[in-house]
N, C-alpha and C positions, 0 to 999 in steps of 0.2 A: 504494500500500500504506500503511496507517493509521501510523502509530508506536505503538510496544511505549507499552501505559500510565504504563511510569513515567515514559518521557520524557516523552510529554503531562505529565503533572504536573509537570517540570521546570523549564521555561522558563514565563513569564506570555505570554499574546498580547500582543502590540501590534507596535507601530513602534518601529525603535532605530535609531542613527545614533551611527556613530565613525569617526575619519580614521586610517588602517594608514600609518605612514611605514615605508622600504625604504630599502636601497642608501646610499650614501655622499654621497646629495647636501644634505640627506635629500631625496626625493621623496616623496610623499604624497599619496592620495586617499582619499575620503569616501565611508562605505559606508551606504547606508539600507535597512535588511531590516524586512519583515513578517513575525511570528510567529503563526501558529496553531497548536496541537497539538505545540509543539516542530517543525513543520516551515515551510520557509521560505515563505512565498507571493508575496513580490515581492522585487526586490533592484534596489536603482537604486547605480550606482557615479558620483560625479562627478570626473573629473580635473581635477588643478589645477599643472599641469606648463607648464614656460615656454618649454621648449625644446622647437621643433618636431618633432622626432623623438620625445620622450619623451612629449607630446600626443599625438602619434599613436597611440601605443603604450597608453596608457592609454586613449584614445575607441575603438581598438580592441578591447579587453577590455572596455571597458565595454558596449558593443554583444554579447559574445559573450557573458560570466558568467550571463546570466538563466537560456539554456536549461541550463548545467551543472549550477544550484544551486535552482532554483525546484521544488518539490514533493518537497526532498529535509528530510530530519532536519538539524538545525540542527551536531548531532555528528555530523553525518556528511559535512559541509562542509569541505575541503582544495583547493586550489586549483592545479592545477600548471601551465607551460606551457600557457597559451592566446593564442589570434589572433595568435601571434607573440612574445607579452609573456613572459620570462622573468621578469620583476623585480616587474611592477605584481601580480602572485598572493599576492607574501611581504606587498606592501602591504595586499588582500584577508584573504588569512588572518587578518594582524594584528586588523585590525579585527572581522572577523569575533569571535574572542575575545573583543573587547573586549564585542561584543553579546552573546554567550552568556554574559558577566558580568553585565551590564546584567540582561539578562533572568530571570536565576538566582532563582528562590525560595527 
């Protein structure tokens, strides 16, 4: 389904990239989305987590996030509980904001 025109208008297309820090450690990953039309067309997450569990947790989200958020409005992107990952999502979202700053016309 297209996005309402004004969103199109909203956001500029392109490529944007920002790291969402979480949690108390901080932990934090790198978000890189494609914009067209105000909606998302790629999203690559990279983890940068030291501790084997919390690597895990993050390669696992990052593996899942594309099918959630790929062909959806860039506002309409919230992250909750996925592939297990309670925490690396609030790091997601973070970033996510920070691209629909970026992006902002």
């Amino acid at each position: 389904m297209p996005a309402p025109q004004s969103q199109r208008n909203r956001y500029a297309d392109g490529t944007y990239t920002a790291t969402g820090q979480y949690g108390g450690g901080p932990s934090f990953i790198t978000v890189k989305a494609t914009l067209a039309n105000g909606v998302i067309t790629a999203v690559e997450v990279i983890p940068h987590a030291t501790v084997p569990r919390s690597l895990e947790l993050q390669r696992r989200f990052a593996a899942a996030v594309p099918r959630v958020v790929v062909g959806r409005p860039i506002d309409q992107v919230n992250v909750g509980k996925l592939a297990g990952s309670s925490n690396t999502p609030k790091g997601f979202n973070a970033a996510i904001r920070q691209i629909r700053d970026q992006a902002a016309r």
